[in-house]
N, C-alpha and C positions, 0 to 999 in steps of 0.2 A: 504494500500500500504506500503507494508516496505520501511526501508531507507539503507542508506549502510553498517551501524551501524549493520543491523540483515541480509544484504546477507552475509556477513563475519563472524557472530556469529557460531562455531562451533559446539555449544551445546546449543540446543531448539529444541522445540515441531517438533519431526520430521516430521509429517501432515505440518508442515509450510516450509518444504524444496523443497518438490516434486512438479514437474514441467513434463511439455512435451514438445515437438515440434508444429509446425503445419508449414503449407506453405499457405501463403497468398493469392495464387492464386485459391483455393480450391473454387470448387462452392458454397458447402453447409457448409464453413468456419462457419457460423454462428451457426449451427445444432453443427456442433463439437464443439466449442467453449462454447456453453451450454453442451454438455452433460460433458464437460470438469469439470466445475466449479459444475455439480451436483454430479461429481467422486470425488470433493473435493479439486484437484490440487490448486495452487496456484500459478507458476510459468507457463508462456508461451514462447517458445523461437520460433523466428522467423529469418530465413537466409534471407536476403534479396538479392536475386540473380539480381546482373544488368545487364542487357542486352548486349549485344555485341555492338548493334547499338550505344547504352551511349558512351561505354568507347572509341568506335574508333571516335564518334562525328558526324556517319550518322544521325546520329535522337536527337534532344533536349532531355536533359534528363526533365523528370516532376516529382518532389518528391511528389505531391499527389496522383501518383498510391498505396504510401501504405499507404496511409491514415484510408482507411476503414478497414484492417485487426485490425492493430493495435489500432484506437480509439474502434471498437467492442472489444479489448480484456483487456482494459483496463476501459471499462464501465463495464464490469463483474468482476472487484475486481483484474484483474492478474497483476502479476508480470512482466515484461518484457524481456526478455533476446535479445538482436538484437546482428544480425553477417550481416557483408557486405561483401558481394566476389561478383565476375565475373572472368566469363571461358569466353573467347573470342574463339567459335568456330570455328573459319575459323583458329584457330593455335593451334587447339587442336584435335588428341591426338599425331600424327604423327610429326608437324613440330620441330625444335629446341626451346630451348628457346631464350628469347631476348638478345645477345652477354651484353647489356648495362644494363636490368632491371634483369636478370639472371631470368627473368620469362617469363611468356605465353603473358602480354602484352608489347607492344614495349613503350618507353619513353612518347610520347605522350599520349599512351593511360593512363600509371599509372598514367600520371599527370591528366585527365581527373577522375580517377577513383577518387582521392585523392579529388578532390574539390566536386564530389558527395556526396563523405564521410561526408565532412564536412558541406554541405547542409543537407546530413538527422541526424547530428547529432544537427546542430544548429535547426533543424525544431522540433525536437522531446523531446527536453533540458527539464528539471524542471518536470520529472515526474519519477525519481528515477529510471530508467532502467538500467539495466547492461548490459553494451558494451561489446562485445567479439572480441578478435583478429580474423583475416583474418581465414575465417573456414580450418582446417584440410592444413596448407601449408606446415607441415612437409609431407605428402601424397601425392595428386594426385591433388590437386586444386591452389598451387601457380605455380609448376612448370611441365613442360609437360614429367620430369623425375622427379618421387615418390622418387626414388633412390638417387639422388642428393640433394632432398630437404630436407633429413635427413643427410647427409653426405660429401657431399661439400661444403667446405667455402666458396665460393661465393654465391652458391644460398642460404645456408644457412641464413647469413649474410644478404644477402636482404630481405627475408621475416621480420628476424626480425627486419631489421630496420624501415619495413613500420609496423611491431606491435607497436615498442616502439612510433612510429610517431601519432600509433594511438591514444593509450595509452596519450601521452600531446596532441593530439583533444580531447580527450572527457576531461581531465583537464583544460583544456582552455575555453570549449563552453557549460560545462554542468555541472553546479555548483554539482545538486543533485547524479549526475551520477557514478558508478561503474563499474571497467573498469578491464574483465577476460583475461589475456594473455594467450597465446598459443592455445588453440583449438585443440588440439592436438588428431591423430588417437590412439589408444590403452590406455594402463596405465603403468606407471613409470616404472617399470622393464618387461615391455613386449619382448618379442624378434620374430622377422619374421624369415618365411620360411626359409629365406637368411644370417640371422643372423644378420640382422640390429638390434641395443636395443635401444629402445626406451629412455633409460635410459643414451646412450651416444648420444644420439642426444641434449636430457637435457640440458648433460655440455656443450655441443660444443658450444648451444644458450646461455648459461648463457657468455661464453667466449666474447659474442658483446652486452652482458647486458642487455637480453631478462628481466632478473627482475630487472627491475630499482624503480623508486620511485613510476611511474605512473601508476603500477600492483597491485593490491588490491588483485586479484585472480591468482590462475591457473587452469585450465579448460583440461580438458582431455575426452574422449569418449571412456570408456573402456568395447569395446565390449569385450568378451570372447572367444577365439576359441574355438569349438567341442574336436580339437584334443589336449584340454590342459584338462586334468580329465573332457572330458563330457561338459565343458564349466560352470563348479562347481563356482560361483562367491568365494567362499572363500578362491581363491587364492591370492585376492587382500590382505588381512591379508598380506602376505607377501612380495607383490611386487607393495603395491602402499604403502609405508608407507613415513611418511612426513618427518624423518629423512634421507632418500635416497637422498633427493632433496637437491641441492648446497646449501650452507650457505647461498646466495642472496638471494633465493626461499623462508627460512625456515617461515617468519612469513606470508606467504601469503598464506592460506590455501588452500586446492586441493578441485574442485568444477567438477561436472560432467554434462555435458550437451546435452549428446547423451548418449546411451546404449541402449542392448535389444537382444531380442534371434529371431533367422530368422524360420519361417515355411515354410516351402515346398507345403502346400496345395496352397499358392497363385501361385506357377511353375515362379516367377521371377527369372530369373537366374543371374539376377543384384546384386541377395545379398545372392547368393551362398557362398560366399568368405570362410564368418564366420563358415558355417557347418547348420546343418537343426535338425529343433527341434519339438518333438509334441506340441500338446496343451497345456496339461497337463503340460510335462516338462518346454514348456515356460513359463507358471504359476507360478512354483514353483522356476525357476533360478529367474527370475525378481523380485520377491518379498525378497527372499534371498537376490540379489544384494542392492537392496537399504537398505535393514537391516544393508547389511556387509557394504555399502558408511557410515551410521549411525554412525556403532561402530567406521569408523576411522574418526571421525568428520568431515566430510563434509560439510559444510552450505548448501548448495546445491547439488539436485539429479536430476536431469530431463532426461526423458525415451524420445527415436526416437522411436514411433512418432503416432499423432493422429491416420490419416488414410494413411498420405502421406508414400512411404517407404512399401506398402504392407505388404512384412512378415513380418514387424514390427508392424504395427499395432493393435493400443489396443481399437481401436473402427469396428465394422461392417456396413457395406455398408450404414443403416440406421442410420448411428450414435451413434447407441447404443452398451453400452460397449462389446464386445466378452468375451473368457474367459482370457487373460492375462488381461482386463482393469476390471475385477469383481475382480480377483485379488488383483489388486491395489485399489478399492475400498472399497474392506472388509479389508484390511491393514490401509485405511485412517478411516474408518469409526469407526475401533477397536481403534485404536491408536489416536483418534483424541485429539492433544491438550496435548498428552501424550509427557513427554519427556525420555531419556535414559538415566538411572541410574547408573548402573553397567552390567557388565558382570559377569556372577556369574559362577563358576570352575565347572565344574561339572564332566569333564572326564581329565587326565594328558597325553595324548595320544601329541607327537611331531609332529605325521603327522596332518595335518590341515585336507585331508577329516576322517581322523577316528576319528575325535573329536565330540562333543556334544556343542551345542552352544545356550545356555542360557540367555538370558539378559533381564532384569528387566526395565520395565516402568513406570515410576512416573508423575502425573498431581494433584496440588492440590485440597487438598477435595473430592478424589476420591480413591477408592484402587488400589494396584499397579498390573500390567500387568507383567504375566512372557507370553516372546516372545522364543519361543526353536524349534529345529530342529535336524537335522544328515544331511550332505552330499549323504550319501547313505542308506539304509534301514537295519535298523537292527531287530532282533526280536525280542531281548530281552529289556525290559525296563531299564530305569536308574531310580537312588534315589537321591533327591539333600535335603539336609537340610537347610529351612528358617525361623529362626524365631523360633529354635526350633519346626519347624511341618518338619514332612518329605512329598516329595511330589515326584510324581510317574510320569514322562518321556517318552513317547514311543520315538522310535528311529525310526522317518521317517523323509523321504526329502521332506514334504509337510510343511511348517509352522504351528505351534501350537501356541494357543494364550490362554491362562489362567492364569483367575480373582483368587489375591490372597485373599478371603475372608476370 
């Protein structure tokens, strides 16, 4: 079990960053939850969604319904990542938000929500998990306008004061505990349809002191759009970079806790949003992406999601891995234990997809791993010199992995 010491470590054994999702309510939770830990993973994050019934106080809450998720995932060696939201259905999607809470639940209810909080965080204390701010409230889950919750100071303003609130809960009640602000949809310099940036949402929360003392992390879900090159992960090189982020933010490294590419074969049109991807394609984005979280030191990578989430999913109906979770397997399995060395030059090209992207993996007592790729497919090879031996390149968007013997 790691301590907070290494979820914060920017540079180690990339095999010890990568994580998934899963949802606790899952029948066969325990099926995936093995074939998780035989793919290697090491991190589990769970949203723990509270009822409606909780937060309005029809129904007592009982915090041993998530008892069994999380004890099965922490008997198999995982790491934890927990997030606590409720969507109070009866005022969502249609109604205002709360003139008072500038959210979806009314006074009552946040106060009700707040002392669950602190029930599953005091129940769950002293096993090194990392806390996550209220999932995705700059988007569609704090407030019942997406629009507002990135851009008005008031709703603004409230979510994050119930982060920073949470933020001294888990410093109060959970000695061992690690606590990720923001949860936030996209990545740092992202920009919507509309022209919302992600990146001035940032400042506006930094302005009510979203990064205060009790943020270790910041946590983003940087899915890709199709219609930004293809949904090419290595655009983050440029737009999630950690000098972008406020002076408050800088020492608190960017962590990812959702990502992943949508397929069309599942026909949910719940997660059309993002754009629609083959197999294949999904393969080779995803394993890219956590290459390219890698090089910008991320301590943490974690993929949405086992099974739950359909077109995201990196397991098959049976639990076993499909082809985006082989993927990630034969990444873990190559890389195991490996950590990342350098980047090695290999092309001087200023656009990011016509680049050649190299980088060298190191585990002691072991020889070193060159990891290399292209964005798009080229025919011709490239030459990179190491060590005085020249070494020969092809130019595909499939990941390459070679042993420098």
């Amino acid at each position: 079990m790691f301590t907070k010491t290494q979820h914060v470590a920017k540079r180690r054994p990339i095999t010890d960053k990568l994580g998934v999702m899963a949802w606790q309510e899952d029948a066969d939770l325990d099926m995936q939850l093995k074939s998780a830990q035989k793919m290697g993973l090491k991190y589990m994050r769970f949203n723990l969604e509270i009822a409606p019934d909780y937060v309005t106080g029809t129904k007592n809450f009982d915090p041993a319904q998530f008892d069994s998720a999380l004890t099965s995932a922490l008997k198999l060696d995982f790491n934890l990542i927990v997030n606590i939201y409720s969507l109070p259905w009866s005022n969502w999607p249609s109604n205002a938000d709360d003139p008072t809470t500038h959210s979806r639940l009314t006074p009552d209810e946040l106060a009700n929500f707040k002392e669950i909080c602190q029930t599953l965080v005091m129940r769950y204390a002293n096993q090194n998990i990392l806390w996550e701010g209220f999932n995705e409230a700059n988007g569609g889950f704090w407030s019942n306008d997406g629009n507002a919750a990135s851009t008005r100071e008031d709703t603004m303003r409230a979510w994050v004061d119930f982060d920073k609130w949470f933020g001294q809960l888990v410093k109060n009640h959970d000695p061992t505990g690690t606590y990720a602000t923001l949860s936030s949809t996209g990545y740092l310099n992202y920009r919507d349809a509309e022209g919302h940036s992600t990146h001035d949402m940032v400042i506006y929360a930094d302005k009510f002191g979203l990064f205060d003392l009790n943020a270790d992390l910041v946590s983003f879900h940087p899915y890709i759009m199709q219609a930004v090159n293809g949904g090419r992960p290595e655009i983050l090189l440029r737009d999630s970079l950690m000098r972008d982020m406020p002076p408050s933010a800088q020492g608190k490294p960017i962590i990812s806790t959702e990502f992943g590419f949508s397929r069309s074969e599942y026909g949910d049109e719940t997660y059309k949003w993002q754009g629609y991807w083959d197999w294949e394609s999904a393969a080779n984005l995803t394993v890219r992406e956590i290459l390219v979280q890698d090089l910008l030191d991320f301590p943490i990578i974690s993929l949405y999601a086992l099974k739950a989430g359909k077109n995201y999913s990196i397991l098959n109906q049976d639990c076993t891995p499909n082809l985006v979770g082989q993927a990630v397997a034969n990444l873990i399995g190559t890389l195991s234990g490996y950590t990342l060395a350098e980047r090695i030059q290999v092309s001087k090209d200023s656009e990011l997809m016509n680049e050649v992207y190299c980088l060298r993996y190191s585990k002691q007592d072991e020889v070193d791993i060159l990891v290399y790729w292209t964005p798009v497919f080229y025919p011709q090879n490239f030459e990179v010199n190491i060590a005085g031996k020249t070494i020969t390149l092809k130019g595909l968007p499939a990941v390459q992995y070679l042993k420098l013997i």
